[in-house]
C-alpha positions as CSV (number, residue, x, y, z in Angstrom):
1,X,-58.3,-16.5,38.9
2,X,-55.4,-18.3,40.2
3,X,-54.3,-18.8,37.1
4,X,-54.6,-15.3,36.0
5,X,-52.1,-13.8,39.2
6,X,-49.8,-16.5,38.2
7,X,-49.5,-15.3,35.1
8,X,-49.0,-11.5,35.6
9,X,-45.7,-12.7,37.8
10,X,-42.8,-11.5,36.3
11,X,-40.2,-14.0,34.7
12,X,-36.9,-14.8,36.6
13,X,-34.4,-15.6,34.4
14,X,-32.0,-18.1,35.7
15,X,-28.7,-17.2,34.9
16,X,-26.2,-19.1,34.1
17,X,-23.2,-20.0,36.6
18,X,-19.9,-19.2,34.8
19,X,-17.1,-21.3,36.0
20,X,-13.5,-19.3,36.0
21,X,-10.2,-20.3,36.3
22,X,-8.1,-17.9,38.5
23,X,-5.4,-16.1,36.2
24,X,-1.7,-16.1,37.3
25,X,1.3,-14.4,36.3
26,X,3.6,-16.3,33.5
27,X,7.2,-14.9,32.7
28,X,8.6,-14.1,29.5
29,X,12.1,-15.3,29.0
30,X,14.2,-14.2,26.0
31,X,16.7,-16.7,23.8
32,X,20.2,-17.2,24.9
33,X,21.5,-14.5,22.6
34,X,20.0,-12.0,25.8
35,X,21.2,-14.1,28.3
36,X,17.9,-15.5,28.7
37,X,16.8,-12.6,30.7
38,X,13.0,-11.3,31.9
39,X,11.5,-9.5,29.2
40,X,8.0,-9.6,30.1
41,X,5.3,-10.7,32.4
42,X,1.5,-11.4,31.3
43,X,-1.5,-12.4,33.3
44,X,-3.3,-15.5,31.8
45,X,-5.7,-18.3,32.9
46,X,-3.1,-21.2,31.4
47,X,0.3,-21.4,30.2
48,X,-0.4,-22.9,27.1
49,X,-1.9,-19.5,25.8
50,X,1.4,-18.0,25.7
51,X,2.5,-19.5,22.6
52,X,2.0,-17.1,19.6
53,X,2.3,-14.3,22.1
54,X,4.6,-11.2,20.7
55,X,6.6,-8.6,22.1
56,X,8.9,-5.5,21.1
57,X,11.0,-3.9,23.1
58,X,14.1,-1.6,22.2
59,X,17.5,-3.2,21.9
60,X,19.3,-0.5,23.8
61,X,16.9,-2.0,26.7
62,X,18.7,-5.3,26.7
63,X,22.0,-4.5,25.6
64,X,22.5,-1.4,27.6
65,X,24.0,0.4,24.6
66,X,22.6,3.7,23.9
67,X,23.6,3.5,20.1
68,X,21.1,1.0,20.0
69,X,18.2,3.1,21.2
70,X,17.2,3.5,17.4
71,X,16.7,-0.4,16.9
72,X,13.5,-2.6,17.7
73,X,13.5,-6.2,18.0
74,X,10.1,-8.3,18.1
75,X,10.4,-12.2,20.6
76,X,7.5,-14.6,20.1
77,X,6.8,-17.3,22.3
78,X,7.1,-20.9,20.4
79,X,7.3,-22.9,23.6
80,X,6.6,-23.3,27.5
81,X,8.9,-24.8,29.4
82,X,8.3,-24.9,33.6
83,X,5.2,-22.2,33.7
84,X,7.6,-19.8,31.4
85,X,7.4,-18.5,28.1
86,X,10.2,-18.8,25.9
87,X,10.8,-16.4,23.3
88,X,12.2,-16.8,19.7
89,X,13.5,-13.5,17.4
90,X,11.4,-13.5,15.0
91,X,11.9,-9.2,13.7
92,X,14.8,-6.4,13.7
93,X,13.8,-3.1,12.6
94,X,15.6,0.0,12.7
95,X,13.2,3.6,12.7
96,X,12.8,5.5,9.9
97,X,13.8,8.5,12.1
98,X,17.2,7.2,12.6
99,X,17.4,6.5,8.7
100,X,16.3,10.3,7.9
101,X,18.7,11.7,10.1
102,X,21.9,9.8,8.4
103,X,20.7,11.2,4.7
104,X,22.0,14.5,3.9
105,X,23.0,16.1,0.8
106,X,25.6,15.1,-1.0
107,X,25.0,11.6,-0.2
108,X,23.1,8.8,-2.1
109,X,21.2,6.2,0.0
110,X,20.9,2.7,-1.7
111,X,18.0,0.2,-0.6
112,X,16.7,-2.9,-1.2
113,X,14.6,-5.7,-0.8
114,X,14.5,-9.8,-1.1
115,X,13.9,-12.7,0.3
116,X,16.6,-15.2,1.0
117,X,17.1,-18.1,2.8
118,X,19.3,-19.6,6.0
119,X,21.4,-22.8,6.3
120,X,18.8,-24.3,9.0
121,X,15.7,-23.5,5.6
122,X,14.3,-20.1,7.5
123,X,12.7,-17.4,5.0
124,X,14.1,-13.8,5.8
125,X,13.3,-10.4,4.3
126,X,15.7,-8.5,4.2
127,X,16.0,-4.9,3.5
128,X,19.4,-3.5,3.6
129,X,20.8,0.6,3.5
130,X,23.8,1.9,2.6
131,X,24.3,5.5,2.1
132,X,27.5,6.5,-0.1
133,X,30.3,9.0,1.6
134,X,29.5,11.3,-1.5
135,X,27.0,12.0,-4.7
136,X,27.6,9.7,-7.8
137,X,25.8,8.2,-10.4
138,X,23.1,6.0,-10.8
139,X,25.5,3.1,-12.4
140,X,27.3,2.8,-9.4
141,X,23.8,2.8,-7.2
142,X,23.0,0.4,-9.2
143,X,26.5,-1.9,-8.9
144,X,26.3,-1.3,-4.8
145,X,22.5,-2.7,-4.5
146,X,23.3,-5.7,-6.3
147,X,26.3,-6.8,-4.7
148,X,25.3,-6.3,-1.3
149,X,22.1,-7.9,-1.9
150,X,24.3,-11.2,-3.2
151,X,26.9,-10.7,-0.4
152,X,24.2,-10.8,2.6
153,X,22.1,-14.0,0.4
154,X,25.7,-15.4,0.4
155,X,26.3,-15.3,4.2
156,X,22.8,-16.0,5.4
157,X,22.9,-19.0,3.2
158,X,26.0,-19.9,5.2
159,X,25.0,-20.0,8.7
160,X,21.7,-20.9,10.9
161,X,19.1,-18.4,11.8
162,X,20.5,-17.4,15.2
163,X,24.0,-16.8,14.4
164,X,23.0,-14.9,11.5
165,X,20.2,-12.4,14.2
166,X,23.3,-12.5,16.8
167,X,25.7,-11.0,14.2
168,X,23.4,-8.6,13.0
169,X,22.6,-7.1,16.4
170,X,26.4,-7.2,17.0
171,X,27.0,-5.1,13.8
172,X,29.3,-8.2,12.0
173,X,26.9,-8.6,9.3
174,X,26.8,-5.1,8.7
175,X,30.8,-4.6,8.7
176,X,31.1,-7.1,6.2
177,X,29.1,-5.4,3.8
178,X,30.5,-2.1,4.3
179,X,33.6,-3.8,3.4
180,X,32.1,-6.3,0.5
181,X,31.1,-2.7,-1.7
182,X,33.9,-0.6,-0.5
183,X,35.9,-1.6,-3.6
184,X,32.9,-0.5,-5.6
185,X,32.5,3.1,-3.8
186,X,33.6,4.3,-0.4
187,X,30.5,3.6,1.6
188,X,29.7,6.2,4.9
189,X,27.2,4.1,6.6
190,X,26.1,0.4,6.2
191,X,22.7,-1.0,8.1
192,X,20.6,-3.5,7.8
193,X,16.8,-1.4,7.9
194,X,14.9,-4.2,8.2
195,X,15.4,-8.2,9.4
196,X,11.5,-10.4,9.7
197,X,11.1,-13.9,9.7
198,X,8.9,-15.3,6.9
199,X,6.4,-18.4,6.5
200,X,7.9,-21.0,4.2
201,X,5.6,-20.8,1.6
202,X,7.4,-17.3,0.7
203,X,9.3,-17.8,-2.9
204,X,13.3,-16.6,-2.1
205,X,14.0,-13.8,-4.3
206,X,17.7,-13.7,-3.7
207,X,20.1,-16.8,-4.3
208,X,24.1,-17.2,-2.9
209,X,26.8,-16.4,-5.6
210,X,29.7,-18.9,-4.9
211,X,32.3,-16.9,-5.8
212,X,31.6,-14.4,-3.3
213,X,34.5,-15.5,-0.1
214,X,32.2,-14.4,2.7
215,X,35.1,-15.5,5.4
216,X,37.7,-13.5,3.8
217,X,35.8,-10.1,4.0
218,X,34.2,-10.6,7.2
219,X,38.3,-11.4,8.7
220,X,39.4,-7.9,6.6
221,X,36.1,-6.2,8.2
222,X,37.1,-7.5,11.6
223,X,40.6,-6.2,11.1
224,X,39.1,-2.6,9.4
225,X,37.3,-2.4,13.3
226,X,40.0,-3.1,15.3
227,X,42.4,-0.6,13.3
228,X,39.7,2.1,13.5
229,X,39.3,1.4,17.6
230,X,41.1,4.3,19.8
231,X,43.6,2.5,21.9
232,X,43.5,2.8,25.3
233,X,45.6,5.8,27.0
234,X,48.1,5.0,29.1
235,X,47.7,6.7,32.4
236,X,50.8,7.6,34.3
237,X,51.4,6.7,37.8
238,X,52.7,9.5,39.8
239,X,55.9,9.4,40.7
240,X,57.0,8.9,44.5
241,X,59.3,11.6,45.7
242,X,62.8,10.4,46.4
243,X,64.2,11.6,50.3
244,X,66.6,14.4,49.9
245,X,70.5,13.5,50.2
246,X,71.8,14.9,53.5
C-alpha cells in the first residue's frame, strides 16, 4: 500500500538553475571621418558581441547638413577597444525618393553598375547617376556611362578605402565626375546612388584606364566650385557723424 500512495504523488520536476551574466551598456563610436563621435548605445552581456554589429543612421545627423538628409550611411563594428565599439563604413546610399525627384522631362538619367577595387585591395560596388541638363540620344547615354564608370575605377584605384568614403560624403568624388563627362554633354546633376563594401571573393567588373589624369580634373572641379560659390557681401559699417563746425 505504501507503495501504491507513493506512486500516485505527482512528479516535481527539478528545474534547472540558469546562471546569467548582468548586461551593461557598450558605446558605439564612429571612425575619425565623424570625429569619432557617439552613434549608438546597445545593451549586451559582453563586449566581444559587438563585433559584426550594424548601424544606419542619416548623414545629415552627423554632419548637420540638411542637404544631406536624403543620404544613409551604414558603421559596423570590426573592433573593441576599452569596453567601446568601434565602427568601420562599410555602405552609402542615397533614397530613391531623392533620385525621383531630380528626373524630370526633358532630362536623361544615366546609371550604372560595377565592381572596382581600392589602392589598400577593398571590393566596392558602385552605382553611379548622372542626369543630363537636356534630352539627347542614346549614343551619347551611352559615351557618359562608360566614361564615368572608368573615371570613378580610375580614382578609387588611386587612393585607400577611407579617403575615397571621405571624399564621397564631401561631394569631391562627385564633382570630379561632373567635370570628367562635361566635355561629353553638359551634365545637371552628378551623384553617386549607391557606395557598399564587398567580400573579396567578388570578381571586379571595372578596371582603371591610365590615361585618364584623375588630379587634373579633380583641381579644374575644385576650381569649377569655388567660381560657382557666392562671395561673401560686404557689410557696411555705419558711418559716425562728424560734430558740426561752429
Amino acid at each position: 500500500m505504501a507503495d501504491e500512495k507513493e506512486s500516485k504523488k505527482p512528479l516535481v520536476k527539478k528545474k534547472a538553475l540558469l546562471s546569467k551574466k548582468k548586461k551593461s551598456w557598450f558605446q558605439i563610436i564612429a571612425p575619425d571621418i565623424f570625429g569619432k563621435a557617439v552613434i549608438g548605445e546597445t545593451i549586451i552581456e559582453d563586449s566581444k558581441q559587438l563585433v559584426g554589429k550594424c548601424i544606419e543612421l542619416s548623414l545629415m545627423s552627423l554632419t548637420g547638413d540638411m542637404k544631406k538628409q536624403n543620404i544613409n550611411v551604414t558603421f559596423r563594428v570590426d573592433k573593441v577597444f576599452e569596453g567601446k565599439g568601434h565602427t568601420q563604413l562599410i555602405a552609402y546610399d542615397l533614397t530613391p525618393a531623392s533620385i525621383k525627384r531630380l528626373v524630370r522631362r526633358g532630362r536623361m538619367r544615366v546609371d550604372a553598375s560595377f565592381v572596382c577595387q581600392s589602392k589598400d585591395g577593398v571590393k566596392i560596388r558602385v552605382k553611379p547617376f548622372l542626369l543630363t541638363a537636356h534630352e539627347t540620344n542614346k549614343s551619347i547615354v551611352s559615351s557618359l556611362r562608360k566614361y564615368s564608370s572608368a573615371f570613378i575605377a580610375t580614382y578609387i584605384s588611386l587612393y585607400d578605402y577611407d579617403v575615397v568614403f571621405k571624399d564621397i560624403v564631401s561631394g569631391k568624388l562627385q564633382a570630379g565626375v561632373r567635370q570628367a563627362v562635361h566635355m561629353i554633354y553638359p551634365i545637371r546633376s552628378s551623384e553617386i546612388r549607391m557606395f557598399h563594401m564587398l567580400k573579396d571573393s567578388i570578381a571586379v567588373t571595372a578596371l582603371p584606364n591610365p590615361n585618364i589624369n584623375v588630379e587634373k580634373v579633380l583641381e579644374a572641379a575644385s576650381q569649377a566650385r569655388q567660381a560657382r560659390r557666392p562671395m561673401p557681401q560686404r557689410q557696411e559699417q555705419p558711418r559716425s557723424e562728424e560734430p558740426a563746425a561752429a
